[in-house]
N, C-alpha and C positions, 0 to 999 in steps of 0.2 A: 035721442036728439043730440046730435053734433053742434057744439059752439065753434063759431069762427074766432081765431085768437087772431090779430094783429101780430102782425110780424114782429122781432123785436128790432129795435134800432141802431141801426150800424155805426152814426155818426155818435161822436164822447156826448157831446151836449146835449145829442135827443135821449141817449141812453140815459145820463147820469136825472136828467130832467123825470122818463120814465121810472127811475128807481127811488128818485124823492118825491112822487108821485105815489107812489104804496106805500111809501113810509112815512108817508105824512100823517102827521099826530101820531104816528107810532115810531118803536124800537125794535121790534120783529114783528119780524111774518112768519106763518106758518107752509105746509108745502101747498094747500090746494091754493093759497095766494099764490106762491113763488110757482106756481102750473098753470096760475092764468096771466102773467108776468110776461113767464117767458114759454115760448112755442113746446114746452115739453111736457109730455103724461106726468101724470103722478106715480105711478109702477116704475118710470124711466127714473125720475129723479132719485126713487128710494136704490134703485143700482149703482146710483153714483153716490150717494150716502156708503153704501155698504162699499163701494170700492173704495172711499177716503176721498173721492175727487170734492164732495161737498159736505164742509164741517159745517154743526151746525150745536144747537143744544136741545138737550132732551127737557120736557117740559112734564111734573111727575112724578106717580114712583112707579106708575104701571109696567108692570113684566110683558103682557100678551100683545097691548096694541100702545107702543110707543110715538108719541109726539113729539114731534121736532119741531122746532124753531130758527129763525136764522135772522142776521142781524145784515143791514146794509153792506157792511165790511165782507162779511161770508157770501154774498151774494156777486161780490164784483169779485173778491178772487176767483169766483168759481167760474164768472164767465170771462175773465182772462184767461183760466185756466182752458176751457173750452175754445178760447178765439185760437191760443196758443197752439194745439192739439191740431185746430182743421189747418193750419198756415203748416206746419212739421208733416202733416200726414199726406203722404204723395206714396198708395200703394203698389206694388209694383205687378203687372199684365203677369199673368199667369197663362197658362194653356193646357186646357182637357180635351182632349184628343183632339177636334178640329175646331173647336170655339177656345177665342181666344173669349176670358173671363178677368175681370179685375175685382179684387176682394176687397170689399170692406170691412174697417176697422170694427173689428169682433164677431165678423164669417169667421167660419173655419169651412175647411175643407178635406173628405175623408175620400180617400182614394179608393175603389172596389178591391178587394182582396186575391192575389191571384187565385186561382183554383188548382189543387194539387191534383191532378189525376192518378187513380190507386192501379 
């Protein structure tokens, strides 16, 4: 069953309205709030956790399955951070063999190996 998420809101005031909207009567949110927040999986966020892009607090003393938490503050840096990143990121055209291609940020691309003929 797929949920439809709402986009999130481009303008400061719908946004900041949206963000004191979940944190209303609270002080954090946890990730599967901050995944229906904002348009992103929960697998996605925990990659920007582990990259550093999004700090947050561990909630706990669990080793195996760690709970995070995150506070308003964590929440807007992270999508300053984000907004920052798509305005900077202009990849540049690439070309494999007759298709031109443009790579996005965190494609890789592995070129075929020549073949050594013995």
């Amino acid at each position: 069953m797929t949920r439809s998420r709402a986009p999130l809101p481009t303008d400061r005031t719908e946004l900041g309205q949206a963000l004191e909207d979940a944190f209303a009567g609270r002080v954090t949110i946890g990730v599967p709030e901050l995944a229906t927040l904002i348009p992103m999986h929960r697998e996605t966020i925990a990659r920007h956790i582990a990259a550093g892009n999004l700090v947050g607090r561990l909630k706990g003393l669990g080793r195996t399955r760690r709970h995070r938490f995150f506070t308003i503050a964590d929440v807007m840096r992270f999508l300053r951070l984000m907004a920052d990143e798509t305005r900077t990121l202009t990849p540049a055209p690439s070309n494999v063999g007759d298709l031109p291609i443009r790579l996005q940020r965190g494609m890789r691309m592995t070129l075929p190996s020549k073949r050594r003929s013995s």
